[in-house]
C-alpha positions as CSV (number, residue, x, y, z in Angstrom):
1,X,24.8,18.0,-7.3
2,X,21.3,18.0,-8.6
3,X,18.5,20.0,-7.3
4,X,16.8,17.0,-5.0
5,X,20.0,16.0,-3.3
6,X,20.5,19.8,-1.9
7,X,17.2,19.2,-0.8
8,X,18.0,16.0,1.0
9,X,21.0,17.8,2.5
10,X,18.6,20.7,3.6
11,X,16.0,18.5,5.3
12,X,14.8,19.0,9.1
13,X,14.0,15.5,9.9
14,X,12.2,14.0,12.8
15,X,13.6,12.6,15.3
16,X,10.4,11.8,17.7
17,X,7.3,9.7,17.5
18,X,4.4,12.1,17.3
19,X,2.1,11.9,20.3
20,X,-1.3,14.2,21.9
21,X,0.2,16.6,18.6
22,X,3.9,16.6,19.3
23,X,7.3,15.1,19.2
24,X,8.5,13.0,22.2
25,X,11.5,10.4,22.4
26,X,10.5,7.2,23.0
27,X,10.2,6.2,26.8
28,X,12.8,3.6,27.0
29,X,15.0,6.3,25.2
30,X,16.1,3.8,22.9
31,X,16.6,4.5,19.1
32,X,16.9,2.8,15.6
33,X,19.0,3.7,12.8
34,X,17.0,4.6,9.4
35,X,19.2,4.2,6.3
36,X,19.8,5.4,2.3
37,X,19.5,2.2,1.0
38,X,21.4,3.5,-1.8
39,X,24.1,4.8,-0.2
40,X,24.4,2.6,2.9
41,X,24.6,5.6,5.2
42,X,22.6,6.6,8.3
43,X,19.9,9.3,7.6
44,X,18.8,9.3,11.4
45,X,17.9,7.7,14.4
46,X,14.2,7.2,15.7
47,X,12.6,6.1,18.7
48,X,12.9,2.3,19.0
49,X,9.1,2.4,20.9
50,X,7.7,-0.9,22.8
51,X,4.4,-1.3,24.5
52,X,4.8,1.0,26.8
53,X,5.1,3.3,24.1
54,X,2.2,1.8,22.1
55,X,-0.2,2.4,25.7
56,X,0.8,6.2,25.7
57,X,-0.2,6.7,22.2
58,X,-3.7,4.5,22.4
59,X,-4.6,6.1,25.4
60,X,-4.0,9.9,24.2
61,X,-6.8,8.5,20.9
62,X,-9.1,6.8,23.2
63,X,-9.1,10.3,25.1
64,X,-9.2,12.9,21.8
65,X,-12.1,10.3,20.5
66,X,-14.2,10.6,23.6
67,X,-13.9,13.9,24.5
68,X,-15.3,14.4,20.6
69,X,-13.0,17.1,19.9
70,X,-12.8,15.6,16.4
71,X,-16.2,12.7,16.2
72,X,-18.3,15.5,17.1
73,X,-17.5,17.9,14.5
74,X,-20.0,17.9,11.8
75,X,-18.5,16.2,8.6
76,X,-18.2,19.8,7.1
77,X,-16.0,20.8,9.9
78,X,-13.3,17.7,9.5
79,X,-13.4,18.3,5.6
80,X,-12.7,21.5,6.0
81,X,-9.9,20.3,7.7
82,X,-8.3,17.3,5.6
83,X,-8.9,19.8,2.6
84,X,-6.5,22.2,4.2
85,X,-3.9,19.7,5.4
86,X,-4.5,18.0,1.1
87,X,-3.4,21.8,0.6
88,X,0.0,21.9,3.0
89,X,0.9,18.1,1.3
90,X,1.1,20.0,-1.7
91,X,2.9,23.3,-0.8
92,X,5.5,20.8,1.1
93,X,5.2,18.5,-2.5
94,X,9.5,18.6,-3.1
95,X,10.1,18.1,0.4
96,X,7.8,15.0,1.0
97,X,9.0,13.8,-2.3
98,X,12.9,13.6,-1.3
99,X,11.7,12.9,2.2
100,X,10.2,9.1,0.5
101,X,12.8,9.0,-1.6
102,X,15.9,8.9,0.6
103,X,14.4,6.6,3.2
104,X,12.6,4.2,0.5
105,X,14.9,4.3,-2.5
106,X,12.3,5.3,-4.4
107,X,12.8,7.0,-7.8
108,X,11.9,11.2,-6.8
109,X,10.5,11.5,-10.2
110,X,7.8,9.2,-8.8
111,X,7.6,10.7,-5.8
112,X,6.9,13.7,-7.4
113,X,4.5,12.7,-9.7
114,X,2.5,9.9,-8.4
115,X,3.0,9.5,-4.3
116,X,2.9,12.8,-3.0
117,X,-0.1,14.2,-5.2
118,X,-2.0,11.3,-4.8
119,X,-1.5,10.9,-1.4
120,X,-3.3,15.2,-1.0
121,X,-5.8,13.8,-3.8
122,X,-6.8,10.7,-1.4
123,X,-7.2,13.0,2.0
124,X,-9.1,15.5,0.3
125,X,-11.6,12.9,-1.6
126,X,-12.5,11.2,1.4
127,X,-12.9,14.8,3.7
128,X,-15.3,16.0,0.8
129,X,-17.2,12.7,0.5
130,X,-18.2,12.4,4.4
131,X,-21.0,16.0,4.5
132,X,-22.4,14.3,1.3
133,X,-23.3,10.6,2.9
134,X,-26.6,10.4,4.1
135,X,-28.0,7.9,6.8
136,X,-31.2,6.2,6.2
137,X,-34.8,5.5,7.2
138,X,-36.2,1.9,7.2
139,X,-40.0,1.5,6.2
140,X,-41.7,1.1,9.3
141,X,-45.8,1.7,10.6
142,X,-46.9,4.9,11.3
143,X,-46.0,4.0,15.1
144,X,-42.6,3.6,15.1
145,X,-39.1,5.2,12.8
146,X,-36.3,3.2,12.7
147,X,-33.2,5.1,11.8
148,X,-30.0,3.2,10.0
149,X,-26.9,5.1,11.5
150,X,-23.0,5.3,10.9
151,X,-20.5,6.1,13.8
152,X,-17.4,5.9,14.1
153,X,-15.2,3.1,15.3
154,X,-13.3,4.8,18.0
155,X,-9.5,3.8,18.0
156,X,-8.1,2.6,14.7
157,X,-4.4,1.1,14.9
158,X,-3.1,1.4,10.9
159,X,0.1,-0.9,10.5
160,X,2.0,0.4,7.1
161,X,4.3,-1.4,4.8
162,X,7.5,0.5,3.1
163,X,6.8,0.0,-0.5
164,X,4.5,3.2,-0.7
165,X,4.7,5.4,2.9
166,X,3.1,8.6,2.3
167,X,0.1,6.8,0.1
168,X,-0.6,3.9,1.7
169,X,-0.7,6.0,5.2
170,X,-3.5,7.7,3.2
171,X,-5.4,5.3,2.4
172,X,-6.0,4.1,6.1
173,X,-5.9,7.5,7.5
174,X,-8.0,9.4,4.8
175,X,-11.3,7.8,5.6
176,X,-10.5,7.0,9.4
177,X,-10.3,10.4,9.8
178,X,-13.0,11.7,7.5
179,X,-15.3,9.4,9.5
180,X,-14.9,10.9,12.8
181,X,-12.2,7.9,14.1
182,X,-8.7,8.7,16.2
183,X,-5.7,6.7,14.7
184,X,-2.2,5.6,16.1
185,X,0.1,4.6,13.0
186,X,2.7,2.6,12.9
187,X,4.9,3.1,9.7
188,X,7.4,0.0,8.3
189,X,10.8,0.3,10.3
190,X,12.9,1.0,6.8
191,X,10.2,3.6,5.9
192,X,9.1,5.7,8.9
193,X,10.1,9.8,8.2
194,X,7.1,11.0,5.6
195,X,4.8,9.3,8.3
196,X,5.9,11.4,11.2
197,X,6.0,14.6,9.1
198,X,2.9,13.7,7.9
199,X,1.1,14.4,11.2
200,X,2.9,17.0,12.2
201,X,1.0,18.5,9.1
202,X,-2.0,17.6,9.6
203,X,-1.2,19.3,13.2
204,X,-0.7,22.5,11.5
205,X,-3.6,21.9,9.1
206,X,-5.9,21.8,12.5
207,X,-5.9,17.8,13.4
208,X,-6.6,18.2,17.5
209,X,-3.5,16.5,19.5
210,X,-4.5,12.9,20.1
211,X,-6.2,12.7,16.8
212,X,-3.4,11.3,15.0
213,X,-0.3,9.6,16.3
214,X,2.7,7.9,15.2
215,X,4.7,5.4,16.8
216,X,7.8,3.8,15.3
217,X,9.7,0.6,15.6
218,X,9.9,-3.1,15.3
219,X,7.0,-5.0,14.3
220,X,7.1,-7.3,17.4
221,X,7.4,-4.2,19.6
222,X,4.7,-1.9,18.1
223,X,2.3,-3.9,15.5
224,X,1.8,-6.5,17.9
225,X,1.0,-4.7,20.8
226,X,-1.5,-2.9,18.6
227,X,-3.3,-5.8,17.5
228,X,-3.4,-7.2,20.8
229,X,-4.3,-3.9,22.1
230,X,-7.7,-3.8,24.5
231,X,-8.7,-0.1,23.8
232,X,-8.2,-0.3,19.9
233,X,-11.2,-0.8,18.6
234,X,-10.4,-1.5,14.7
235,X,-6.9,-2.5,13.4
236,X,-6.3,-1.9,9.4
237,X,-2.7,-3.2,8.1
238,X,-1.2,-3.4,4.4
239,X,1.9,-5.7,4.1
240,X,2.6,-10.0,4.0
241,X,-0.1,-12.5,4.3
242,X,2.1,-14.3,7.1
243,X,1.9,-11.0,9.2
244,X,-2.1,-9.9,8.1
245,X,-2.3,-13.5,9.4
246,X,-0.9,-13.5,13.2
247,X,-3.5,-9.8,13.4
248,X,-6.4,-12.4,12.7
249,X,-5.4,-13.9,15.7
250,X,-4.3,-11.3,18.3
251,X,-7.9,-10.0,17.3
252,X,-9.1,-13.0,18.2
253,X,-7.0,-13.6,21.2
254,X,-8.2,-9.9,22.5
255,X,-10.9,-8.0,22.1
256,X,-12.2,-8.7,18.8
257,X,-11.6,-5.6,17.3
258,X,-12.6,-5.1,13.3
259,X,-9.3,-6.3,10.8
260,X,-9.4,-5.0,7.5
261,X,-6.1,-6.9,5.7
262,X,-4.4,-5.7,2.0
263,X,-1.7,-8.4,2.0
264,X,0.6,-10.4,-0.3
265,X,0.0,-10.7,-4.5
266,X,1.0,-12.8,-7.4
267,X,-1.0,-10.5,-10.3
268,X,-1.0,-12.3,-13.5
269,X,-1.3,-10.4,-17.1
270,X,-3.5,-13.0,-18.8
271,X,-2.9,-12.5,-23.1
272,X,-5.0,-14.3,-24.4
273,X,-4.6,-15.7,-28.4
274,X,-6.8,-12.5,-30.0
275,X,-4.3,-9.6,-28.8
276,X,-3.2,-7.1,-30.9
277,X,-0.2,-4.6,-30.8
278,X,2.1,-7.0,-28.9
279,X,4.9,-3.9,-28.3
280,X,2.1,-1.8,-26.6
281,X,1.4,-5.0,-24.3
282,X,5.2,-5.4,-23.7
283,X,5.4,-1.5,-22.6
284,X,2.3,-1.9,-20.3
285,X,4.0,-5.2,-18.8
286,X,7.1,-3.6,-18.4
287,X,5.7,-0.9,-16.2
288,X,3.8,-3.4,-14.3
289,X,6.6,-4.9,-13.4
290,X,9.6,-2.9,-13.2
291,X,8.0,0.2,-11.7
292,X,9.3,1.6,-8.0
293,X,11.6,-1.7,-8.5
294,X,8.8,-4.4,-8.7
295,X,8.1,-3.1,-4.5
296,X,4.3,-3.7,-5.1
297,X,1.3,-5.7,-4.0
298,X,-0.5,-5.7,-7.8
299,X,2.9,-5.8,-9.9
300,X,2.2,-8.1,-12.7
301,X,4.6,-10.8,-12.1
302,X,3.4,-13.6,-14.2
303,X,2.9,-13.0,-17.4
304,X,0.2,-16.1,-18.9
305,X,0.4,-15.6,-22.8
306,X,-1.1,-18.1,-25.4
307,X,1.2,-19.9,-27.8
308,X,0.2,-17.6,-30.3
309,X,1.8,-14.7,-28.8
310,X,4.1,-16.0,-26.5
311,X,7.4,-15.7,-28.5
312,X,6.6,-12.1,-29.9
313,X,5.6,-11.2,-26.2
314,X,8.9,-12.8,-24.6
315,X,11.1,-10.8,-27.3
316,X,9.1,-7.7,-26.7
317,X,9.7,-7.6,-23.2
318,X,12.9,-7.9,-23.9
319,X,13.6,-5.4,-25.8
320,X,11.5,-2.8,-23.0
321,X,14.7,-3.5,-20.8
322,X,17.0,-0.9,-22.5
323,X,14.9,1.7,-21.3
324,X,15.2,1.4,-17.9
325,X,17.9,3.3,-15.8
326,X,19.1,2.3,-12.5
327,X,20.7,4.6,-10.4
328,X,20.4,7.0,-7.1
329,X,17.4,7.7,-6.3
330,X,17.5,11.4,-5.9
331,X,18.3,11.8,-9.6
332,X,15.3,12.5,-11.9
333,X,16.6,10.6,-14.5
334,X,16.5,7.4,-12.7
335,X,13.8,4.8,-13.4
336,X,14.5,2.2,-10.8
337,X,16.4,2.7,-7.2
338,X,17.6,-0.1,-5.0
339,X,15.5,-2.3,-3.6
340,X,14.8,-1.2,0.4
341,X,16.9,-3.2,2.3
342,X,19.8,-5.6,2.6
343,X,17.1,-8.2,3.7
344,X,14.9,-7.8,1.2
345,X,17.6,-7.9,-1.8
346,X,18.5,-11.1,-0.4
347,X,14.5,-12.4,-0.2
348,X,14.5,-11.3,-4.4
349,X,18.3,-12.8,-5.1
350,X,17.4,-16.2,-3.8
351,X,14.0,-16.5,-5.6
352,X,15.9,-15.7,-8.9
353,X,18.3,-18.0,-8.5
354,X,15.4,-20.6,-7.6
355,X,14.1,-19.8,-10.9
356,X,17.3,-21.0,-12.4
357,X,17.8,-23.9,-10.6
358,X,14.0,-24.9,-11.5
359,X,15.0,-24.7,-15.2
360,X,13.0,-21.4,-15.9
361,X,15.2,-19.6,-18.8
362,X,17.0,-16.5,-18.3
363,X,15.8,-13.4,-20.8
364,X,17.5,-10.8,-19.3
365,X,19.1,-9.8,-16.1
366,X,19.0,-12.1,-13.3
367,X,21.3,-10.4,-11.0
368,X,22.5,-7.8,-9.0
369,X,23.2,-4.3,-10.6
370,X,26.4,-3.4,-7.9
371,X,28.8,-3.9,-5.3
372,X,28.7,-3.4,-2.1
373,X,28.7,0.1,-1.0
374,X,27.0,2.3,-3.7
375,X,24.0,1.2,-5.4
376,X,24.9,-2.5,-4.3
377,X,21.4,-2.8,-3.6
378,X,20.2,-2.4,-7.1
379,X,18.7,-5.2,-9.1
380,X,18.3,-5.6,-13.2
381,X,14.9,-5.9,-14.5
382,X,14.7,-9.5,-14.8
383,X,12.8,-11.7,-17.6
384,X,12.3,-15.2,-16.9
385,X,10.7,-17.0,-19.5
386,X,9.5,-20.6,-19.7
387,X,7.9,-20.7,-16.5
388,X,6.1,-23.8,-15.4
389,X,3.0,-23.9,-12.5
390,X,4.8,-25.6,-9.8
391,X,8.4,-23.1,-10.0
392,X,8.9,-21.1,-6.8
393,X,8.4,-17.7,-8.6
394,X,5.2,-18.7,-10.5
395,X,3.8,-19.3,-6.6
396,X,5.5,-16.7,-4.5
397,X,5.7,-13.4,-3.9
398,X,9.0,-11.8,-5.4
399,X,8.4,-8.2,-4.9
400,X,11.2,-7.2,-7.1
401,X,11.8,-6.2,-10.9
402,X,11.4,-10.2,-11.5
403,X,8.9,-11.4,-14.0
404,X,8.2,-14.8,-15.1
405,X,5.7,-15.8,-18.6
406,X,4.0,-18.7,-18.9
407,X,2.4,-20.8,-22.1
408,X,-0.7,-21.5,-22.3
409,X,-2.1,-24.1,-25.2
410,X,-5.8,-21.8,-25.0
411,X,-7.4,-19.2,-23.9
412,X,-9.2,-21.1,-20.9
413,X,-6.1,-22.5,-20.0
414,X,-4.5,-19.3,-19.4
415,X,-7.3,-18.0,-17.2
416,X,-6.9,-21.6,-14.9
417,X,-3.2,-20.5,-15.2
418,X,-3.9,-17.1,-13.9
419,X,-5.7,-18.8,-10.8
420,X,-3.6,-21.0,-10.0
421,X,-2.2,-19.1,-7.0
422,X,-3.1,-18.4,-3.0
423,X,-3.1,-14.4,-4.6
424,X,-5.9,-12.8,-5.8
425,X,-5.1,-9.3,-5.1
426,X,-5.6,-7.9,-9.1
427,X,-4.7,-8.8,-12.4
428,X,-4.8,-8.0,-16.3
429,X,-6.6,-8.9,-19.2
430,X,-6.0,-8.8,-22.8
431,X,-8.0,-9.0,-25.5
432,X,-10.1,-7.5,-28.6
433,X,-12.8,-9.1,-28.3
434,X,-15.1,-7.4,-25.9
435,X,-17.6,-10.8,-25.2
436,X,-14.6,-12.3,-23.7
437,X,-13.2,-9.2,-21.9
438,X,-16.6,-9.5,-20.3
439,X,-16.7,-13.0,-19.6
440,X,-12.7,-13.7,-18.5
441,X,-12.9,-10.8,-16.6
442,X,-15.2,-12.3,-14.4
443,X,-13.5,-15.8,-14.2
444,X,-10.4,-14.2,-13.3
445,X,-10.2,-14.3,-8.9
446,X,-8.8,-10.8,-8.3
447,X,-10.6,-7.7,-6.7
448,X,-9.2,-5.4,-9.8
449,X,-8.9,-6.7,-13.1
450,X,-7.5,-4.1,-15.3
451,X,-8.5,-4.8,-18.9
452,X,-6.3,-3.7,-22.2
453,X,-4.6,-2.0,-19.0
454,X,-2.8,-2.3,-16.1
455,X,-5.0,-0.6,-13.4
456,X,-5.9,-0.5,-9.8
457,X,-8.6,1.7,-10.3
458,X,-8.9,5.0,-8.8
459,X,-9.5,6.2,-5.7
460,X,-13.5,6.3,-6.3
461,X,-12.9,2.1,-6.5
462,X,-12.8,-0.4,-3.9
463,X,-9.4,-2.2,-3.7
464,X,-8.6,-5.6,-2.0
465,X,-7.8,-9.3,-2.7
466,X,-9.5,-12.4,-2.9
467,X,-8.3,-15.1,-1.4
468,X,-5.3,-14.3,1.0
469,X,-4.8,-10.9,-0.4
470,X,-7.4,-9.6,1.5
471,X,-9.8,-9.8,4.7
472,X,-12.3,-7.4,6.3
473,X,-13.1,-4.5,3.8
474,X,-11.5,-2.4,1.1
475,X,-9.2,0.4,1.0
476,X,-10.2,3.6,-1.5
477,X,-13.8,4.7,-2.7
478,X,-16.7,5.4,-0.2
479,X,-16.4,1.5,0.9
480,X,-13.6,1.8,2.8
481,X,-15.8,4.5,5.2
482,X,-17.6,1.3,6.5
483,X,-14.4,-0.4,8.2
484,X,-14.0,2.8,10.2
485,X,-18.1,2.7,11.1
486,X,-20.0,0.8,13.3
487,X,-23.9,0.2,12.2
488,X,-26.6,1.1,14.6
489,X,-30.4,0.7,14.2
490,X,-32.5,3.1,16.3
491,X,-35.6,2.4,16.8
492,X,-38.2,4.8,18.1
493,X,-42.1,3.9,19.5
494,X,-44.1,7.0,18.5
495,X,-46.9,5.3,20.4
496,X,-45.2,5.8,23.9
């Protein structure tokens, strides 16, 4: 037994939503059943909430935001705050990391190195950046000023996917916060445990109750009821297009409350005929790709290469398979878990074998990694070469360690290739010639283009989609402060 699975046999979970800064069942007293998706077995059972549920929660933020127990603390005052609860993510970092693992499937390694420190490093950039903004001052006669304000929102609902928990609730809650806002969160059904123990630290670290709430359950029960909600003033959601889609209309169909949308992606690696060290590409692709299982919005699942490299590229990749290893999650050695649900392995399965059936040709995997039981939702890395426009995987979103590359006769080609897609959530450039890293760069429709790299930036960058990957605003960097802010313009007569 390794170190991380006496861990996960130690853990206190919860077993409440967390409302006005404590547990509670949910009112209906009904539960769901969370589950190792390695394993098969039950980790716990958590309040299966409805509307009812979803009022009780919006209520207790519409009263913590008005009776400005956390908007009327100057900006010093809440980053003093989010620094300290940045500093309790850390001293709980192996707990948080296990936590994510066992509920996701997620390799802890990762956990461990990426999610939970970035997740701190997010919460504490955005509580330092808000006592260093300043408002502004329009020009104006000597008989009037006219000030240029930020406020915040009120009530922001934040509707999470389950391919990154912890991170992803910090990138909706780390500037909602910083900016003065109240949140309810409502975490993916398969993915919901770091979430709740997530504000039950931010509890400790000094968050008032009411400030920050989580509500769990169905999407139909909570997330709608949330973007139909009245008294929520700004809705933020990360997930599919087809959901970010229906909160476009309940805003519409209620009280018009701000959307901000990070939704589906079908990120292309564009390699165009002037790249050099072909393995180094390979080993950047393969990480694109194959990393936490392919479960992520900007993998790099199409692969355009020009004839000129295409076959070295296609037997590079190849060869970048024998380094992956599939296994439990909770061992540190493991490179790729199962993929987080029985639902979603069949989603991936059938989309392979749509590939096949289209004529796409089979590099390596292509199947299931088990049986049923243990580890039967693991899935090879997958190379699907051969890939033609108008295939089912060159056009949909996979979200599994599936890859498809493409030929392209030129250079321009590959880049109308690249854009030939609904998606324009990121994608990858290479090249050595810098005139054309500048000018492809910009031809390419993707809010991140990563170049000689596959990057989403950091969290001083803007991130979001073109196209349907994206609506309303940007998560990370001071841009995403201005979802959580209403503009004001006040305007004083010094004559009067």
């Amino acid at each position: 037994m390794n170190t991380y699975t006496t861990i996960a046999d130690q853990l206190t979970l919860p077993t409440g939503i967390f409302i006005d800064g404590g547990y509670r069942a949910a009112l209906s007293g009904k539960t769901f059943e969370t589950r190792n998706p390695y394993t098969g077995k039950v980790i716990t059972h958590l309040p299966a909430c409805d509307s009812a549920d979803v009022d009780v929660a919006v209520a207790s933020a519409r009263a913590a935001f008005e009776s400005g127990v956390w908007s009327d603390l100057h900006p010093t005052a809440r980053k003093v705050v989010l620094s300290r609860l940045a500093d309790l993510i850390m001293e709980h970092a192996e707990e948080l990391a296990v936590m994510e693992a066992l509920d996701a499937g997620k390799p802890v390694a990762d956990c461990l190195a990426i999610d939970v420190p970035e997740t701190a490093k997010c919460i504490r950039w955005h509580g330092e950046a808000q006592d260093k903004l300043y408002d502004q001052i329009a020009p104006t006669s000597r008989d009037a000023v006219a000030l240029i304000v930020r406020e915040p929102v009120g009530v922001v609902a934040a509707v999470l996917p389950w391919n990154f928990p912890l991170l992803m609730m910090a990138w909706k809650i780390g500037p909602a916060l910083a900016t003065g806002n109240c949140v309810v969160v409502k975490p993916a059904e398969d993915t919901s445990l770091t979430a709740l123990r997530l504000a039950e630290l931010a509890h400790a670290a000094g968050v008032p109750p009411g400030v920050l709430n989580v509500v769990t359950g169905m999407g139909p029960a909570v997330g709608a009821p949330l973007g139909r909600h009245m008294d929520v003033d700004a809705l933020t959601f990360t997930g599919s297009t087809a959901t970010g889609r229906r909160f476009l209309e309940y805003a519409a169909h209620s009280n018009m409350k701000e959307v901000c949308l990070e939704m589906g992606g079908k990120s292309a690696a564009v390699v165009l005929s002037d790249a050099r060290d072909i393995d180094r590409i390979a080993e950047i692709q393969a990480a694109a790709i194959f990393w936490n299982m392919g479960e992520n919005c900007t993998a790099n699942s199409r692969i355009i290469a020009h004839t000129d490299v295409y076959d070295d590229l296609v037997a590079a990749m190849a060869r970048q398979i024998a380094d992956w290893k599939l296994g439990d999650q909770l061992d540190p050695e493991t490179r790729n878990g199962p993929l987080v649900s029985q639902t979603h392995y069949a989603k991936v399965a059938a989309l392979v074998e749509s590939g096949k059936a289209q004529g796409a040709r089979i590099v390596a995997g292509g199947e299931g990694a088990g049986g049923t039981g243990l580890g039967g939702l693991m899935f090879k890395p997958t190379i699907f070469a051969d890939v033609l426009p108008g295939m089912d995987i060159f056009q949909q979103e996979i979200f599994g360690p599936v890859v498809g590359i493409t030929r392209a006769q030129t250079d321009a080609e590959a880049i109308d290739l690249a854009n030939a897609t609904q998606y324009g959530l990121a994608a990858t450039l290479y090249t050595s010639d810098i005139s054309k890293a500048h000018r492809y760069a910009r031809k390419l429709k993707a809010g991140t283009v990563g170049v000689n790299a596959y990057s989403e930036g950091d969290i001083s960058t803007p991130f979001g989609g073109f196209k349907a990957s994206g609506f309303g605003g940007r998560d990370n960097g001071i841009h995403a402060h201005e979802q959580y802010t209403e503009l004001k313009t006040i305007w004083i007569d010094l004559t009067a």
